[in-house]
Each structure stands twice: as structure tokens, then as C-alpha cells.
PAZAKOL-198899 format. One record per residue (C-alpha): residue number from 1; residue in three letters; z, y, x. Coordinates in nm, 2 decimals. Each point is the difference from the previous one (the first is absolute). Last residue first. Layout:
PAZAKOL-198899
<node><seq>NUM</seq><type>ALA</type><pz>Z</pz><py>Y</py><px>X</px></node>
...
end
This chain:
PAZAKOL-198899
<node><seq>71</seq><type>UNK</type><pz>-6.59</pz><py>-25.09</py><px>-8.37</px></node>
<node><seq>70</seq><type>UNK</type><pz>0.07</pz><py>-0.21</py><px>0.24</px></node>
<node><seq>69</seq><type>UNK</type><pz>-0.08</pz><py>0.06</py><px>0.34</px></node>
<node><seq>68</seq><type>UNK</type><pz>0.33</pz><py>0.18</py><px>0.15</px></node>
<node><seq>67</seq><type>UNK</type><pz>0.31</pz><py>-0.26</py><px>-0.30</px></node>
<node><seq>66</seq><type>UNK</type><pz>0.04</pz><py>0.16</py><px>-0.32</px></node>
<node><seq>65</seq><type>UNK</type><pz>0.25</pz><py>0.26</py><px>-0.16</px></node>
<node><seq>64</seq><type>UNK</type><pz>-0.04</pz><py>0.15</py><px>-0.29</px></node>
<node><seq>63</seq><type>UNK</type><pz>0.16</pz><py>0.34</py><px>-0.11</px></node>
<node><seq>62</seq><type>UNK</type><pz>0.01</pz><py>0.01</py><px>-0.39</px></node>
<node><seq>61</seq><type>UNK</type><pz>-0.15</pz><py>0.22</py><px>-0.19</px></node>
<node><seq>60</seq><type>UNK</type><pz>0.08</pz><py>0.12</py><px>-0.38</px></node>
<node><seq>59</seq><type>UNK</type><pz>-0.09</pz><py>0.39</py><px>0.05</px></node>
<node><seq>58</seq><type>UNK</type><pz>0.39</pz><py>0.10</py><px>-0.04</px></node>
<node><seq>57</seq><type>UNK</type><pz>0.09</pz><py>-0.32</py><px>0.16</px></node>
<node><seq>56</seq><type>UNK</type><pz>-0.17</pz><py>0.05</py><px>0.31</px></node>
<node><seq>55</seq><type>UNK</type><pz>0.15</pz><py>0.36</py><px>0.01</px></node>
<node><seq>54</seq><type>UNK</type><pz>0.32</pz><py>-0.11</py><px>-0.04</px></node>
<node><seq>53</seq><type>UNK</type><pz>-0.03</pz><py>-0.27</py><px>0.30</px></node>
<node><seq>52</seq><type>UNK</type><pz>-0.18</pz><py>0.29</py><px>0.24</px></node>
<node><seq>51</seq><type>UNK</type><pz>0.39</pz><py>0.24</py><px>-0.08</px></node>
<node><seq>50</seq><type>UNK</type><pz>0.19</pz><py>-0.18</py><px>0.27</px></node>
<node><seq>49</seq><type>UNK</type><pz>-0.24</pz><py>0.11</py><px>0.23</px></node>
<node><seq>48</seq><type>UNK</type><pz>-0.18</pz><py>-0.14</py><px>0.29</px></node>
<node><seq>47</seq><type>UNK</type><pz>0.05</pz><py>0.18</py><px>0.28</px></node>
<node><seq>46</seq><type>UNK</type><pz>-0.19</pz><py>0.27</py><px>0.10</px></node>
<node><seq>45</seq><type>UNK</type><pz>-0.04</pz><py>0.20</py><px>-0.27</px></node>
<node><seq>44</seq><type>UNK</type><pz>-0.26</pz><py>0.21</py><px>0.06</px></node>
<node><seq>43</seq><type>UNK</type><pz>-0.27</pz><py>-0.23</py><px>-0.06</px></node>
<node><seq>42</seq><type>UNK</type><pz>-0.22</pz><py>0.16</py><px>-0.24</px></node>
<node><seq>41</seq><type>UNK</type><pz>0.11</pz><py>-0.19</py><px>-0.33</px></node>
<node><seq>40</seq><type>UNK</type><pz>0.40</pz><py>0.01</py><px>0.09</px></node>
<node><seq>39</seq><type>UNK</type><pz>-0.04</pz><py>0.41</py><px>0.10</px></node>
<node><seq>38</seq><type>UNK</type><pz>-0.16</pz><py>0.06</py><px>-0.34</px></node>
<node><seq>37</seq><type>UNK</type><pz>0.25</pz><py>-0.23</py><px>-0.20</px></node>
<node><seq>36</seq><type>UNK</type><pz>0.25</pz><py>0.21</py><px>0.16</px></node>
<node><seq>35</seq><type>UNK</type><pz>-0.16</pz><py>0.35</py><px>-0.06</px></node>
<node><seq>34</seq><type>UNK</type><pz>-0.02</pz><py>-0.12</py><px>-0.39</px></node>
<node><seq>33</seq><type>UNK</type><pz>0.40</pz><py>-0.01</py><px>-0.02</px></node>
<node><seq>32</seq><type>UNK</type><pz>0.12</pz><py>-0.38</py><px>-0.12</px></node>
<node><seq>31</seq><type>UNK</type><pz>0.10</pz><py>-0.12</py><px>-0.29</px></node>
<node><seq>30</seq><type>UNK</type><pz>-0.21</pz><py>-0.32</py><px>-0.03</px></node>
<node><seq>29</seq><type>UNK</type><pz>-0.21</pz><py>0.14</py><px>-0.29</px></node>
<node><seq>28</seq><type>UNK</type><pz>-0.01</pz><py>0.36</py><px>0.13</px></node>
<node><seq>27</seq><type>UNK</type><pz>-0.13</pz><py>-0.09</py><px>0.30</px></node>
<node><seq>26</seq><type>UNK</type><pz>-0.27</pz><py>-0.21</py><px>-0.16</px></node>
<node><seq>25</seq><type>UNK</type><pz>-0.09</pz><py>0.29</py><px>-0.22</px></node>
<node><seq>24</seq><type>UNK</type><pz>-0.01</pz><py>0.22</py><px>0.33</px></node>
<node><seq>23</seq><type>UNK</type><pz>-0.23</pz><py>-0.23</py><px>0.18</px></node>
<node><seq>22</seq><type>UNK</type><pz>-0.24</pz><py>0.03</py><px>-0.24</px></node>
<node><seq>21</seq><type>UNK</type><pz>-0.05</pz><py>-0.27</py><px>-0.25</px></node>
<node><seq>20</seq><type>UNK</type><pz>-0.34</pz><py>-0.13</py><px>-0.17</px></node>
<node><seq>19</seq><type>UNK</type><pz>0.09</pz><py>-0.36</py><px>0.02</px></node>
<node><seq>18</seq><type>UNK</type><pz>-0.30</pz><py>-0.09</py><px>0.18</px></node>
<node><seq>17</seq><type>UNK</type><pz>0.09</pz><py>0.28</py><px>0.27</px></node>
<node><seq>16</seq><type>UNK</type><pz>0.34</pz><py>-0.06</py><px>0.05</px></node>
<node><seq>15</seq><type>UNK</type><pz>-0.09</pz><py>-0.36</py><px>0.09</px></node>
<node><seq>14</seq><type>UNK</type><pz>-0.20</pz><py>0.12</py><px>0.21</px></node>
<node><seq>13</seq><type>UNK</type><pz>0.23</pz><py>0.23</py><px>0.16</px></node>
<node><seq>12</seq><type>UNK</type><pz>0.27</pz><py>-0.31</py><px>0.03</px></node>
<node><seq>11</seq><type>UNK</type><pz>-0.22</pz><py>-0.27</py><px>0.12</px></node>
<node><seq>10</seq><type>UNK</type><pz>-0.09</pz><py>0.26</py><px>0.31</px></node>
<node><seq>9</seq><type>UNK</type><pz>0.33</pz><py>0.09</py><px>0.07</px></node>
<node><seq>8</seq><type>UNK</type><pz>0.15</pz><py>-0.36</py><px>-0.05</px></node>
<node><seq>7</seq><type>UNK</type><pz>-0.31</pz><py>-0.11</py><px>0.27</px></node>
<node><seq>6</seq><type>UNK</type><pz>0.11</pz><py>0.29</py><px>0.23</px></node>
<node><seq>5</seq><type>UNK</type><pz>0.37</pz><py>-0.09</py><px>-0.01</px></node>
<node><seq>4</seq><type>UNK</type><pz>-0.13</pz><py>-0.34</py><px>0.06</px></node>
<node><seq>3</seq><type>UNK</type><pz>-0.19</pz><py>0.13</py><px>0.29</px></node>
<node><seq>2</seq><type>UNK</type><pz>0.27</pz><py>0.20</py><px>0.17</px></node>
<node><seq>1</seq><type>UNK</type><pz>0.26</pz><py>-0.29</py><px>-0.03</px></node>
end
């Protein structure tokens, strides 16, 4: 689970980036507190959180799945 929460992590600060966003916009667009979003990008959370499938949508991801090997 650590490397998909990784890969989300990574999709997520880049996508962040092409949109021009800071973490605190994108807090503020799924309603969460700025500190949160923080701790979700930098692997503090442990688990995954409930909040990863508002994010996604707020940047207009998806999570992906494929089989090791295939990209």
C-alpha cells in the first residue's frame, strides 16, 4: 500500500503544480484544514484516507490500477 500511496502522492503534487494550486486552495476546495492535506501529501497519514478520493476529484484524477509490469 506504501507505494501506491506514494504514486497518488506524487500524481497529486504534480498535478497541483500544472494547475497552479497550493496545497491550501486544494484544501479549501475539498473542505478540509490545510495541515491535513499537508500530513496526506508527506505521508503522515498512515492509512489511506477517506479524504485521497476528494482530492482526485478536485484535480480530475483517477486512481488506476494495472497489473506489476504494465504500465
Amino acid at each position: 500500500m506504501d507505494a501506491v500511496n506514494a504514486r497518488i502522492r506524487r500524481a497529486v503534487k504534480v498535478r497541483l503544480a500544472e494547475l497552479d494550486m497550493t496545497q491550501a486552495d486544494l484544501a479549501e476546495r475539498v473542505g478540509v484544514k490545510p495541515q491535513y492535506v499537508s500530513d496526506i501529501l508527506t505521508g503522515k497519514v498512515g492509512k489511506v484516507p477517506d479524504a485521497w478520493q476528494k482530492i482526485l476529484e478536485a484535480l480530475d484524477l483517477e486512481l488506476v490500477t494495472s497489473k506489476k509490469g504494465e504500465a
